[in-house]
Backbone as CSV, one residue per row, in Angstrom:
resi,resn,N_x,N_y,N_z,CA_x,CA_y,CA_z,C_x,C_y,C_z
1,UNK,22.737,0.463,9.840,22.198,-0.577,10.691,23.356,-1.383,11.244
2,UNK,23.181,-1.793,12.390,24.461,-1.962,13.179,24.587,-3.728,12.843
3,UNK,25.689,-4.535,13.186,25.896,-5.971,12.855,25.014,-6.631,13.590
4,UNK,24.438,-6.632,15.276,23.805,-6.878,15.425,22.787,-7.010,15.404
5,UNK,21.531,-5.736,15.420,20.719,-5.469,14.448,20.019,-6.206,13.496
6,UNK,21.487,-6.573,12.331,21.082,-7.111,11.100,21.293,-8.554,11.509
7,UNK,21.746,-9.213,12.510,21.623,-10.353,12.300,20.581,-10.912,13.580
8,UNK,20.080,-9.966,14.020,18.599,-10.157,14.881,17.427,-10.531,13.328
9,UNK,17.413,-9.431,12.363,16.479,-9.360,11.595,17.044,-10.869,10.783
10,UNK,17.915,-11.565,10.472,18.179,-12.488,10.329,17.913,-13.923,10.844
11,UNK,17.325,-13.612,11.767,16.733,-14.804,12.793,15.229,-14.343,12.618
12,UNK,14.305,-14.918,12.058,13.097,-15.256,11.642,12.136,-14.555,12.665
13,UNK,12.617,-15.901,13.637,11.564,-15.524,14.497,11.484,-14.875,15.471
14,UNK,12.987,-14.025,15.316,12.434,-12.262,16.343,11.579,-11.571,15.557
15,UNK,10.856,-12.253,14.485,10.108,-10.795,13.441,8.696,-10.794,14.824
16,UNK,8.479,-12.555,15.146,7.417,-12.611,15.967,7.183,-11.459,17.034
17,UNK,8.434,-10.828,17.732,8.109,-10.212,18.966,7.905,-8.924,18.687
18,UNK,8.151,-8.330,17.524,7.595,-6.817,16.749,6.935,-6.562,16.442
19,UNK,5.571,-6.159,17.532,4.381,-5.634,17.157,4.036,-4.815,15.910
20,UNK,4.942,-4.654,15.281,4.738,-3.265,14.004,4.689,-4.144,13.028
21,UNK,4.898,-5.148,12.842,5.479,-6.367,11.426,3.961,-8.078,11.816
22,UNK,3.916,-8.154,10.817,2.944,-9.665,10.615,3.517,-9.886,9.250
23,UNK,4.319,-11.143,9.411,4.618,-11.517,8.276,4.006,-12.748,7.731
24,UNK,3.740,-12.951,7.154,2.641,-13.667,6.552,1.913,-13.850,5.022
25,UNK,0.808,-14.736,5.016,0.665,-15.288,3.381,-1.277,-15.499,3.537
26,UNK,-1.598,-15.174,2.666,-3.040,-15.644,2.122,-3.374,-16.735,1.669
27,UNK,-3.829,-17.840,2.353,-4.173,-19.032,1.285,-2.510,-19.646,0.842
28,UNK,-1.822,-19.085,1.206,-0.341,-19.812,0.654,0.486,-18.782,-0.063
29,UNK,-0.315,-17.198,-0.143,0.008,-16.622,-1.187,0.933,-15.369,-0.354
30,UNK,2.097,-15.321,-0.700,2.737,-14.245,-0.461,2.739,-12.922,-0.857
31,UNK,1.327,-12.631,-1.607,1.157,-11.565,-2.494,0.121,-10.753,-1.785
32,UNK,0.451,-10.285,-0.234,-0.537,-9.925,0.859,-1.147,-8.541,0.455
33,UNK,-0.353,-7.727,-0.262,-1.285,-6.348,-0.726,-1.827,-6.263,-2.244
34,UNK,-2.115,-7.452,-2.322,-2.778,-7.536,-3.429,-4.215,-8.022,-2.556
35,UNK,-4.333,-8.091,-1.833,-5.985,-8.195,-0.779,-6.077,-7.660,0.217
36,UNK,-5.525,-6.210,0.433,-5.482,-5.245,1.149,-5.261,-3.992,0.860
37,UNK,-5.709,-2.796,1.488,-5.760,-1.488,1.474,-6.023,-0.948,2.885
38,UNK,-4.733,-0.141,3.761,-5.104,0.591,4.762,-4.671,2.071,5.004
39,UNK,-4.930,2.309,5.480,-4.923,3.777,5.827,-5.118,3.778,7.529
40,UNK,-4.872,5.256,8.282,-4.997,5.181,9.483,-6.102,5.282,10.166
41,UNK,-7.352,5.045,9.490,-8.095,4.845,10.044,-9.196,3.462,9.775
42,UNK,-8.636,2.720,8.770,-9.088,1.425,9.064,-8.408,0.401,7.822
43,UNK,-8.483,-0.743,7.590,-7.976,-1.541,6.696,-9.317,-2.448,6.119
44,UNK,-9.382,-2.168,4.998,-9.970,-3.102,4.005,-9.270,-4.758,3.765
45,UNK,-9.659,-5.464,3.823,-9.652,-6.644,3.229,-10.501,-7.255,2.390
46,UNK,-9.695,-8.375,1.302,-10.405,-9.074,0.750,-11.538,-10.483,1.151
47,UNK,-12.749,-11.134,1.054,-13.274,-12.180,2.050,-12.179,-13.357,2.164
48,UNK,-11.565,-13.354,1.026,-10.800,-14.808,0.843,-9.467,-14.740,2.623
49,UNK,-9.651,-13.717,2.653,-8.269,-12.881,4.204,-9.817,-13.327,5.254
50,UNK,-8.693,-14.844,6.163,-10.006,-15.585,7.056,-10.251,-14.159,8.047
51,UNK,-10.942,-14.476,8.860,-11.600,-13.195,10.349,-10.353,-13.431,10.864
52,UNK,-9.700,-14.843,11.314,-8.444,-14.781,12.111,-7.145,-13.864,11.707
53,UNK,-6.642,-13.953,10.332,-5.780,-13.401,9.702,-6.112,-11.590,10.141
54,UNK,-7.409,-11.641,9.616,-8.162,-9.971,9.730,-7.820,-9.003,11.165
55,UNK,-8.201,-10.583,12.380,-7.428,-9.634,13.643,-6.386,-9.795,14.057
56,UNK,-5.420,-10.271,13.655,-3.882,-10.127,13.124,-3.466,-8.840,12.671
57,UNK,-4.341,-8.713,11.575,-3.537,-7.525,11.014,-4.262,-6.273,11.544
58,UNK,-5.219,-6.198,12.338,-5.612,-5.230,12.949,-5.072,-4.575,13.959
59,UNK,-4.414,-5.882,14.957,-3.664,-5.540,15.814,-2.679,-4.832,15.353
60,UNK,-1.882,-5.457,14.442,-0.314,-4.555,14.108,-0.663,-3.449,12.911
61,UNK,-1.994,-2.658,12.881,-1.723,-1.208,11.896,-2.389,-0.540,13.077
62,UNK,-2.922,-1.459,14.325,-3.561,-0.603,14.842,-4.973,0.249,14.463
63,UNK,-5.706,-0.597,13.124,-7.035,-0.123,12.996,-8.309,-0.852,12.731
64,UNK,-9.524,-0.632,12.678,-10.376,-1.742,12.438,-10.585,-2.436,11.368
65,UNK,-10.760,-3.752,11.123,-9.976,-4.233,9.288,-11.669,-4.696,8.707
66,UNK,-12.152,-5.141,7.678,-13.190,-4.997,7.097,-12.777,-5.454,5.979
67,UNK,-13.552,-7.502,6.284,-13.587,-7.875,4.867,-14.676,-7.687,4.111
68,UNK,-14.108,-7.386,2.880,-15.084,-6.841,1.493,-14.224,-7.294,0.236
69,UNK,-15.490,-7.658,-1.067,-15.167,-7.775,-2.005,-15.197,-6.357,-2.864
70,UNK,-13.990,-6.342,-3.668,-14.182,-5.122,-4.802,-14.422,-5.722,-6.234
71,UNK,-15.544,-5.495,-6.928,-15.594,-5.814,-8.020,-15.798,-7.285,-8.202
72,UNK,-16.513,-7.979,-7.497,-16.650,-9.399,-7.188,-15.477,-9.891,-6.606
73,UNK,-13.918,-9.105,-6.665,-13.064,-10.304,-6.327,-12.598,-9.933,-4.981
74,UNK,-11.459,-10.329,-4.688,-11.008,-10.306,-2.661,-9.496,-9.307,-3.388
75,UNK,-10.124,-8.988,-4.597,-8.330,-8.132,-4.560,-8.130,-6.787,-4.434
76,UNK,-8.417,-6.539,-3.315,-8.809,-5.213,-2.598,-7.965,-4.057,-3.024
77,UNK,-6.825,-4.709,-2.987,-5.374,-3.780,-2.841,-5.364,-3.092,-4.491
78,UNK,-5.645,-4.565,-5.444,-5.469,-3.884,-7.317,-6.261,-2.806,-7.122
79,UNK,-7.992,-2.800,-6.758,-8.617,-1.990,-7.584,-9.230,-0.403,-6.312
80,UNK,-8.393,-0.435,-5.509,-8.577,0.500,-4.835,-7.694,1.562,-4.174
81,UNK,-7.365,2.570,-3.459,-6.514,3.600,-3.198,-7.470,4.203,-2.788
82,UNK,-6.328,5.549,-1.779,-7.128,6.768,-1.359,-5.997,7.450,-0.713
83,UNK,-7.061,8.433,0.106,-6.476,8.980,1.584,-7.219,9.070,2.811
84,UNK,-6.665,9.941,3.363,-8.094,9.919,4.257,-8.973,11.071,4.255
85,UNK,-9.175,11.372,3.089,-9.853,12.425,2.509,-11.352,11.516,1.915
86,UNK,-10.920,10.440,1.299,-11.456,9.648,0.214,-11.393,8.137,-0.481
87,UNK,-11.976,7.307,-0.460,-11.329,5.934,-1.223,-12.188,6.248,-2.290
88,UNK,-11.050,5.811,-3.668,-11.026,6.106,-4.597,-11.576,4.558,-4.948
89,UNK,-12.569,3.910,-5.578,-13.389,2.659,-6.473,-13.464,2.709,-7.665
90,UNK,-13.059,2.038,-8.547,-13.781,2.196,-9.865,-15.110,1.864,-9.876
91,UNK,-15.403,2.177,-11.653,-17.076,2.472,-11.691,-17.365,0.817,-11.886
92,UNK,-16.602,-0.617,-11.902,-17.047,-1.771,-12.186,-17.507,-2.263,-11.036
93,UNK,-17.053,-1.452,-9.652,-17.462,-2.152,-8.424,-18.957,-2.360,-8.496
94,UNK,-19.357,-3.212,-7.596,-20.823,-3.656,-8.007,-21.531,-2.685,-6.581
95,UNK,-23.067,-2.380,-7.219,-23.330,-1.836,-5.996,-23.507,-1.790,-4.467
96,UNK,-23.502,-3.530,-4.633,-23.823,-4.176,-3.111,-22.630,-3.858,-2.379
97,UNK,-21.351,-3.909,-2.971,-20.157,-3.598,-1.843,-19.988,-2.240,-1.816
98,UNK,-20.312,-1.110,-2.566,-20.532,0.716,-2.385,-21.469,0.591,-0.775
99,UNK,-22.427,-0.217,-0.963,-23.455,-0.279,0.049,-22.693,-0.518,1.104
100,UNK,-21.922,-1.668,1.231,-21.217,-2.260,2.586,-20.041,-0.581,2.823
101,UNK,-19.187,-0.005,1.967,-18.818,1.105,2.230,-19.474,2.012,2.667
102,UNK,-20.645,2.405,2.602,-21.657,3.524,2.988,-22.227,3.079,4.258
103,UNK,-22.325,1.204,4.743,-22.666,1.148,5.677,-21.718,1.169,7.253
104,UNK,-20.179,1.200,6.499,-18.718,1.576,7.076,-18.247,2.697,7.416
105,UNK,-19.483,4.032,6.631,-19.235,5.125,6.331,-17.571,5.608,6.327
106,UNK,-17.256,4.512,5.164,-15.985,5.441,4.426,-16.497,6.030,3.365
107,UNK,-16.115,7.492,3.439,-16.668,8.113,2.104,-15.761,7.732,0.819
108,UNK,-16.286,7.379,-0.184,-15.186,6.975,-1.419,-15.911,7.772,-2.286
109,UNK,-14.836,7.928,-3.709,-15.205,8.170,-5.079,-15.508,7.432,-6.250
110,UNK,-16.486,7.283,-7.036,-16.369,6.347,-7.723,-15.707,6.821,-9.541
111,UNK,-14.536,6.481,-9.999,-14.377,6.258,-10.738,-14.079,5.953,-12.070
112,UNK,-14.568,6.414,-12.870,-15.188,6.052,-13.892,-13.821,6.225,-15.228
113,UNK,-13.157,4.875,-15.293,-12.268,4.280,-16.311,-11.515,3.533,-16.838
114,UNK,-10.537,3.346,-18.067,-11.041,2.092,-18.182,-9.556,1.170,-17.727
115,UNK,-8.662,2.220,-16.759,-7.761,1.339,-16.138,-8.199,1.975,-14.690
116,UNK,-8.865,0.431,-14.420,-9.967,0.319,-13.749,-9.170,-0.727,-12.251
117,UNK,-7.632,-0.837,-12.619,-6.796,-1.214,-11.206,-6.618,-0.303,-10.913
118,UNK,-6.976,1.022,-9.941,-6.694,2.576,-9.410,-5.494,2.133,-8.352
119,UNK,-5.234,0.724,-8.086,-4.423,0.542,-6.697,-3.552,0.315,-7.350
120,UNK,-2.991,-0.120,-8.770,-1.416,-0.303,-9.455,-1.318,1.323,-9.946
121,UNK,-2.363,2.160,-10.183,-1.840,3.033,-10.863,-2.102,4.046,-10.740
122,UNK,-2.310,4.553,-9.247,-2.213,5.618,-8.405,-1.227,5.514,-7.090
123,UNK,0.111,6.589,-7.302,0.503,6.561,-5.769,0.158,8.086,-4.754
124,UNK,-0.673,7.486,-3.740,-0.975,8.923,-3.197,-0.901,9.070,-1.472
125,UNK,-1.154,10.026,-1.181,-1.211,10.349,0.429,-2.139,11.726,0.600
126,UNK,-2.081,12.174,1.718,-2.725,13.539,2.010,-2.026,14.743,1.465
127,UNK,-0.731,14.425,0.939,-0.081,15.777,0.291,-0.093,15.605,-1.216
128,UNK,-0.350,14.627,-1.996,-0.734,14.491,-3.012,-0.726,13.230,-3.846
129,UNK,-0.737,13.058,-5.209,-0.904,12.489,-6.176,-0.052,12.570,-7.030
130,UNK,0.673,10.985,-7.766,1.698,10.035,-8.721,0.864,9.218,-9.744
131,UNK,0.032,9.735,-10.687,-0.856,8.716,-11.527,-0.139,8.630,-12.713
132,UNK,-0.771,7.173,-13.117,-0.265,6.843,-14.775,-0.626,7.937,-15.269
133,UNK,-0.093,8.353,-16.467,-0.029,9.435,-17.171,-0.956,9.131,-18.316
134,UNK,-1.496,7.496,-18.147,-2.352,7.349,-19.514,-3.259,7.615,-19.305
135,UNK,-4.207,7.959,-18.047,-5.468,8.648,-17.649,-5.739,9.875,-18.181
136,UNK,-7.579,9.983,-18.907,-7.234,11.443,-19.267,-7.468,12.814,-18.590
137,UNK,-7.467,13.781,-19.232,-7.337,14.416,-18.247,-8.447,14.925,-17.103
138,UNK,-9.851,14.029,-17.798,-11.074,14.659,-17.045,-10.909,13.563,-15.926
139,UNK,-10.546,12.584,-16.001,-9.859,11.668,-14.934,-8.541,11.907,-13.744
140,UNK,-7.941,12.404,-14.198,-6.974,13.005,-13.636,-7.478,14.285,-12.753
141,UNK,-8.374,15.004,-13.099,-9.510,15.843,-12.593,-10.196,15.102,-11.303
142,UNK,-11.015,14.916,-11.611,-11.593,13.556,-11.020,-10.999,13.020,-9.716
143,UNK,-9.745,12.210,-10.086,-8.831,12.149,-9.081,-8.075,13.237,-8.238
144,UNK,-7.812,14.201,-8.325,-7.443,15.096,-7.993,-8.528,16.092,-6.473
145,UNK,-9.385,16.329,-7.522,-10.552,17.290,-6.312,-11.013,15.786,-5.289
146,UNK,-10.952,14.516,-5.858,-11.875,13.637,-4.624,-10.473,13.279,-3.372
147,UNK,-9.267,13.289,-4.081,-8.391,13.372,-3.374,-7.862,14.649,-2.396
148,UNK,-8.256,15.439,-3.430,-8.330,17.226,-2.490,-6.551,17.538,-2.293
149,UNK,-5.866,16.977,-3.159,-4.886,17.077,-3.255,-3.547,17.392,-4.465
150,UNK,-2.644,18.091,-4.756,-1.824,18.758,-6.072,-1.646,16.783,-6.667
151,UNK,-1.949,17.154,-8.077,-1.877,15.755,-8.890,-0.754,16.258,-9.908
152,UNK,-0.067,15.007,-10.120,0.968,15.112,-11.216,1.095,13.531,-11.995
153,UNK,1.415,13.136,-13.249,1.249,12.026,-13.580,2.797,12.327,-14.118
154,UNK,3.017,10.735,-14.137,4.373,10.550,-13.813,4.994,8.684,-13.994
155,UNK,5.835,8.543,-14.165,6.445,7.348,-14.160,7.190,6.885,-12.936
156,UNK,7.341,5.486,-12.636,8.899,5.327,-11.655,9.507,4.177,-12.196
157,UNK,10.667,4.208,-12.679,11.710,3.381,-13.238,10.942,2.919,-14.417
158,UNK,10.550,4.433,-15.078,10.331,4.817,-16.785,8.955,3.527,-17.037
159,UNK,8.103,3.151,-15.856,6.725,2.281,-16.349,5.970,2.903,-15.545
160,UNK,4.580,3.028,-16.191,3.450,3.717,-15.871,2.535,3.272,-14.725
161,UNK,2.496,2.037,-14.197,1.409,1.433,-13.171,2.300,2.251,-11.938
162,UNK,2.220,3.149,-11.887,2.971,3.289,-10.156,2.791,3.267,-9.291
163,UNK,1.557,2.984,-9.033,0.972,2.269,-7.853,1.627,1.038,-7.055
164,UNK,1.595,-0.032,-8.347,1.828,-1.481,-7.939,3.537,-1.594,-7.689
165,UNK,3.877,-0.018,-7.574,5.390,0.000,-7.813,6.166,0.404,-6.555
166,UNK,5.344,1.269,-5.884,5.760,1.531,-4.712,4.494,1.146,-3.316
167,UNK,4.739,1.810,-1.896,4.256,0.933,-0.896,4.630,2.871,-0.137
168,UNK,3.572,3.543,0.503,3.775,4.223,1.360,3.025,4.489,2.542
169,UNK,3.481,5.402,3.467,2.088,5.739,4.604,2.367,7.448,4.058
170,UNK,1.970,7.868,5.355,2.090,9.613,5.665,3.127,10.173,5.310
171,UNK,4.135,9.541,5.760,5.608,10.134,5.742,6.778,9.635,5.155
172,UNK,6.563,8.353,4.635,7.710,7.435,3.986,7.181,6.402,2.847
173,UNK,8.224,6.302,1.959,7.536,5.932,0.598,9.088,4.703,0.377
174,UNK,8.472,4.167,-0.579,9.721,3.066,-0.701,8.856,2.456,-2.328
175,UNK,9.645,2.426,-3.211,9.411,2.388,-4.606,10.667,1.419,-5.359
176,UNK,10.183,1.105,-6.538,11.083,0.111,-7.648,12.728,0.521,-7.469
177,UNK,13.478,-0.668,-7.363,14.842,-0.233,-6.963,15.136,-0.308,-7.935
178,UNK,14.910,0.028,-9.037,15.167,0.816,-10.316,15.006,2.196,-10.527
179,UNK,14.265,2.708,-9.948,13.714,4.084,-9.973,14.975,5.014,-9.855
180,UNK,15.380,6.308,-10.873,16.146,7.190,-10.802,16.172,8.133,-9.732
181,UNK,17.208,8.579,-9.430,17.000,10.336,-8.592,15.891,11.298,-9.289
182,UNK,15.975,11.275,-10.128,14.469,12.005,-10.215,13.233,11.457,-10.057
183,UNK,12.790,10.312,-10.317,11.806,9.514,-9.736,11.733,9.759,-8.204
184,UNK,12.656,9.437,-7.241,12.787,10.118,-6.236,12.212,11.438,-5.508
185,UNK,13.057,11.989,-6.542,13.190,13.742,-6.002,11.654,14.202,-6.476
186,UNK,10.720,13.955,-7.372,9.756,14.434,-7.653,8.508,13.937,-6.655
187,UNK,8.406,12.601,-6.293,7.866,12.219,-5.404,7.973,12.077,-3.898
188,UNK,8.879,12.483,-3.737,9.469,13.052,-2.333,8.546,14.772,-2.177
189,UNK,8.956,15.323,-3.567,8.272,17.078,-3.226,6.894,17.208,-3.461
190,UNK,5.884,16.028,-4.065,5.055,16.143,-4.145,4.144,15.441,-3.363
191,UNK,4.535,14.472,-2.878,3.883,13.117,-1.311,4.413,14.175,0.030
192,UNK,5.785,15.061,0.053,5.922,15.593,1.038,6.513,14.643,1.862
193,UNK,7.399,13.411,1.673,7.572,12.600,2.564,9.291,12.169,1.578
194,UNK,9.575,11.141,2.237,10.917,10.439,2.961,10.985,9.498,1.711
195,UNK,11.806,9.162,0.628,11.607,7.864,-0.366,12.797,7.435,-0.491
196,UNK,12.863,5.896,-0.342,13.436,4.886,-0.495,13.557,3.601,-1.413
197,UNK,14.525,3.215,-1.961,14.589,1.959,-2.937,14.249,0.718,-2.166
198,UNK,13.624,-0.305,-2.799,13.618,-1.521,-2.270,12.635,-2.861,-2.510
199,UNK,12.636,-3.774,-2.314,12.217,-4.864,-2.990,11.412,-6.016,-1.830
200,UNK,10.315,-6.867,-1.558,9.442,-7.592,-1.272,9.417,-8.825,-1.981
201,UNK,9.173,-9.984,-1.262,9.703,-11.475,-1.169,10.358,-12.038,-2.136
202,UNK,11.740,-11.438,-1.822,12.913,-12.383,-2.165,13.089,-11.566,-3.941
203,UNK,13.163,-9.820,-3.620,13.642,-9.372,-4.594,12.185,-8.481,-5.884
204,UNK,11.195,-8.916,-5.262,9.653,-8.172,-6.759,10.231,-7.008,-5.943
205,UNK,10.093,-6.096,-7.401,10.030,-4.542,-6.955,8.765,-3.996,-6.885
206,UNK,7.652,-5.148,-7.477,6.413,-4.455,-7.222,6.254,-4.465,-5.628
207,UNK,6.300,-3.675,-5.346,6.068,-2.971,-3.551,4.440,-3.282,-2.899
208,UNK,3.959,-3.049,-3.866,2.385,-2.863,-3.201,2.129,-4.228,-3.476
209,UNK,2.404,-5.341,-4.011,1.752,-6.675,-4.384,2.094,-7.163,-2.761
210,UNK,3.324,-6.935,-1.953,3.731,-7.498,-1.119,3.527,-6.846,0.056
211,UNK,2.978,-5.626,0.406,2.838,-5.056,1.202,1.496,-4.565,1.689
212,UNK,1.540,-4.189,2.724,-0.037,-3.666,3.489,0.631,-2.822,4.727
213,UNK,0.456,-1.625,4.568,0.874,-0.391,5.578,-0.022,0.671,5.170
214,UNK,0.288,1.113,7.120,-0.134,2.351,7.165,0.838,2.868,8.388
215,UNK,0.909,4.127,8.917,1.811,4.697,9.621,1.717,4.143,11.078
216,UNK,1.516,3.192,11.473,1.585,2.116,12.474,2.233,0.788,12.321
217,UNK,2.317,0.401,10.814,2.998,-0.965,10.906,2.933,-1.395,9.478
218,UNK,3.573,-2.481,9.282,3.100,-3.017,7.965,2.723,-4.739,7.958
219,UNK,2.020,-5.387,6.862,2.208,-6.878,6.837,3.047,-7.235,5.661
220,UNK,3.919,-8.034,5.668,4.494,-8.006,4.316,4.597,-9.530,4.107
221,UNK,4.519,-9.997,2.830,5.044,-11.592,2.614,5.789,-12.792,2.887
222,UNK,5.213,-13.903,3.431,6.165,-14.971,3.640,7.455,-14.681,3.054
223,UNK,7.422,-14.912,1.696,8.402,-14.965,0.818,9.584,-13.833,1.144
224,UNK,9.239,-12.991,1.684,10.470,-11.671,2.164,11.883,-12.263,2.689
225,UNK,12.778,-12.032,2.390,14.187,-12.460,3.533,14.169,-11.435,4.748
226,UNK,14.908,-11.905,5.357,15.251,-11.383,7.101,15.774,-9.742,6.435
227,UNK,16.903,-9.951,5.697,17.467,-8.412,5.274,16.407,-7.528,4.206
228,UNK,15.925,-8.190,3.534,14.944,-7.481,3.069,13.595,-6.584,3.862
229,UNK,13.513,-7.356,4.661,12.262,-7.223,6.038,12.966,-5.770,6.455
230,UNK,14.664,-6.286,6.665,15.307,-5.058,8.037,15.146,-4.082,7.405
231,UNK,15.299,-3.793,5.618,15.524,-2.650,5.217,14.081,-2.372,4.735
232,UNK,12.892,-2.753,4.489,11.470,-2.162,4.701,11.196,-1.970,6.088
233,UNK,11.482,-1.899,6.883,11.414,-1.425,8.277,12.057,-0.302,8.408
234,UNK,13.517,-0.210,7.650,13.813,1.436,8.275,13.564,2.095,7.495
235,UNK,13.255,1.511,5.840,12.701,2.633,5.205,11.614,3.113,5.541
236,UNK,10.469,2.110,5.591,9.154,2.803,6.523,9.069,3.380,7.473
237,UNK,10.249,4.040,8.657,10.540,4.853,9.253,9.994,3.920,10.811
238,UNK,9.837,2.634,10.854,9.619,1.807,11.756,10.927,1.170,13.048
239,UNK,11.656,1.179,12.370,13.056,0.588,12.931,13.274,0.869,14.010
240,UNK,12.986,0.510,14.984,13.806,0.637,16.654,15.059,0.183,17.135
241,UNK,15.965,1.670,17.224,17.254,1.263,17.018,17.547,0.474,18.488
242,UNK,16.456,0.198,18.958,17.302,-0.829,20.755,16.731,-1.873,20.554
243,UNK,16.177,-2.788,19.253,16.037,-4.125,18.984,17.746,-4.583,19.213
């Protein structure tokens, strides 16, 4: 990344003129994918995420956003995952919001166990599946055929939630900047995509607490620095080198 470049992403408020980026907070809270889940064909939100915020972030993934509660709460992002094969729910969701999904017609799966955050502890895409390894195996099953995709359970930087650990779309993944070359190299051959180290507002390696992407854009946390921002941008394969 060139000097200039980095000291554009250093000035705040050119993040404003980059349609691909909304940087931003919930209620005060910089913990934006912890009440979100998108994919390329639409974004979930939590109710507590106002309608205004909602077409904000619609504009920059580029899909239609849809507030809903999971499991009574607005924390969309903990207890859910997918692809676009499938959204994956646990079995605590209540039935009235399955209903609001069926009336969204996203097809989902429901479930059934008793680490029941599927969004800290599943990392997946259309080429496959990264689950805690403490799931058993009729679960891991389970996940696998509703995902329709090769499953492997696995760690990144030797802890089991790997979900809440990394942040990906289609093609690019960005995970705990702790994570080894083999953490890497295994999830690179099994997502089929691009992986990168790196960290969300002002250093959490949890990736997904701070993030909300899909292969159009991302929203990421107040709390982020300018250089932190620049380098989740080119890891997400977003970066326009004529900023």
């Amino acid at each position: 990344m060139g000097e200039s470049l980095t000291l554009n992403y250093l000035n705040r408020p050119h993040f404003q003129e980059i349609m691909h980026i909304l940087i931003t907070d919930f209620q005060g809270n910089p913990n934006v994918g912890l009440y979100g889940f998108a994919t390329d064909e639409y974004c979930l939100l939590g109710k507590d995420v106002s309608e205004e915020k909602a077409e904000e972030i619609s504009k920059v993934l580029k899909v239609p956003t849809h507030r809903i509660n999971i499991c009574g709460t607005s924390l969309v992002g903990v207890f859910v995952t997918g692809n676009t094969n499938k959204l994956l729910v646990p079995s605590i969701a209540f039935e009235s919001e399955l209903k609001v999904l069926e009336k969204l017609k996203i097809d989902y799966e429901v479930i059934e166990t008793k680490l029941t955050a599927l969004g800290n502890n599943i990392l997946c895409n259309d080429n496959g599946a990264l689950v805690n390894p403490d799931f058993p195996a009729t679960v891991k099953k389970r996940i696998r055929q509703a995902l329709n995709v090769q499953l492997k359970p696995g760690t990144i930087a030797r802890m089991h939630n790997v979900g809440s650990l990394s942040i990906s779309h289609q093609s690019k993944c960005v995970i705990h900047r702790d994570a080894d070359k083999e953490d890497m190299e295994i999830i690179s051959e099994l997502l089929n995509l691009e992986v990168e180290l790196g960290t969300v507002n002002m250093g959490s390696p949890y990736l997904r607490s701070g993030i909300i992407c899909n292969s159009n854009g991302f929203i990421v946390g107040e709390s982020s620095g300018g250089p932190e921002i620049a380098q989740l941008d080119e890891s997400l394969g977003f970066l326009d080198e004529e900023l």
